[in-house]
C-alpha positions as CSV (number, residue, x, y, z in Angstrom):
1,X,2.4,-13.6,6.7
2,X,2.2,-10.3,4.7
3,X,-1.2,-10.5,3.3
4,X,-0.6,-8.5,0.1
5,X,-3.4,-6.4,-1.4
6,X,-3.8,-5.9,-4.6
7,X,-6.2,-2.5,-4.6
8,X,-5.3,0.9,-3.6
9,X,-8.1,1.8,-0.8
10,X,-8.4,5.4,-1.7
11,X,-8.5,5.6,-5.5
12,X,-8.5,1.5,-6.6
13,X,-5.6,1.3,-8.7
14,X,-4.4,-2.4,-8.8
15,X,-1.1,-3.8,-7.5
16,X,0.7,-7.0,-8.6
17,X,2.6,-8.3,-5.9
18,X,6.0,-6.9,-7.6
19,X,4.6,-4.0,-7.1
20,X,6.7,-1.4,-6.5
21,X,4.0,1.7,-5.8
22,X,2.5,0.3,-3.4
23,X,2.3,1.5,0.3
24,X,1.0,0.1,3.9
25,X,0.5,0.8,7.3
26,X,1.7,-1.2,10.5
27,X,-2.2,-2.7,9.9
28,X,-1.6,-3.3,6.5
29,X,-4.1,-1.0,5.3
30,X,-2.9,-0.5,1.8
31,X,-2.4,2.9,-0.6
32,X,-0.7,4.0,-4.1
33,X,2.4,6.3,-3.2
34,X,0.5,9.0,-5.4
35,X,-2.0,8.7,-3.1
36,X,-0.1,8.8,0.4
37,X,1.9,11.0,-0.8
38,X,-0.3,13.8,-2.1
39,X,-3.6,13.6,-0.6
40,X,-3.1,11.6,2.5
41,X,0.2,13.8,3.7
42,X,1.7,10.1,4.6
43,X,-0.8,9.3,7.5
44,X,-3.2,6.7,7.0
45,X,-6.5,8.0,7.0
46,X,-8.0,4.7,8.8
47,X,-5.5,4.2,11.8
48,X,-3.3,7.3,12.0
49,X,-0.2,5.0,11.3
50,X,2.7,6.3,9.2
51,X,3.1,4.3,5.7
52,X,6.3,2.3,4.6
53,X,7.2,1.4,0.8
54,X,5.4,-2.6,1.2
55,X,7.6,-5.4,-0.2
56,X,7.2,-6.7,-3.0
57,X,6.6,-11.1,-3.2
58,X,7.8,-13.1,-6.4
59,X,5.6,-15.5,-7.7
60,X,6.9,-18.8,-8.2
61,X,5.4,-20.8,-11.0
């Protein structure tokens, strides 16, 4: 399963997991698309792995 993470590794800004702005790698290494988009250039900085819009989960109550 998807493990979904809730912080943005570069600049900490915090995801719910509707979340929408957040982005990941094929190691899940997770960004904000501000982030990946204008400082990392679209390649993550840990694995060199190209980033994908990560889907979102709905929590059931």
């Amino acid at each position: 399963m998807l493990e979904m993470r809730n912080l943005c590794e570069h600049c900490n800004k915090t995801f719910t997991n509707e979340s929408t702005d957040a982005m990941i790698c094929s190691f899940e290494c997770t960004f904000c698309r501000d982030c990946v988009e204008n400082i990392l250039e679209s390649t993550c900085p840990n694995c060199g792995g190209e980033f994908q819009k990560r889907p979102t989960r709905i929590t059931k109550e």
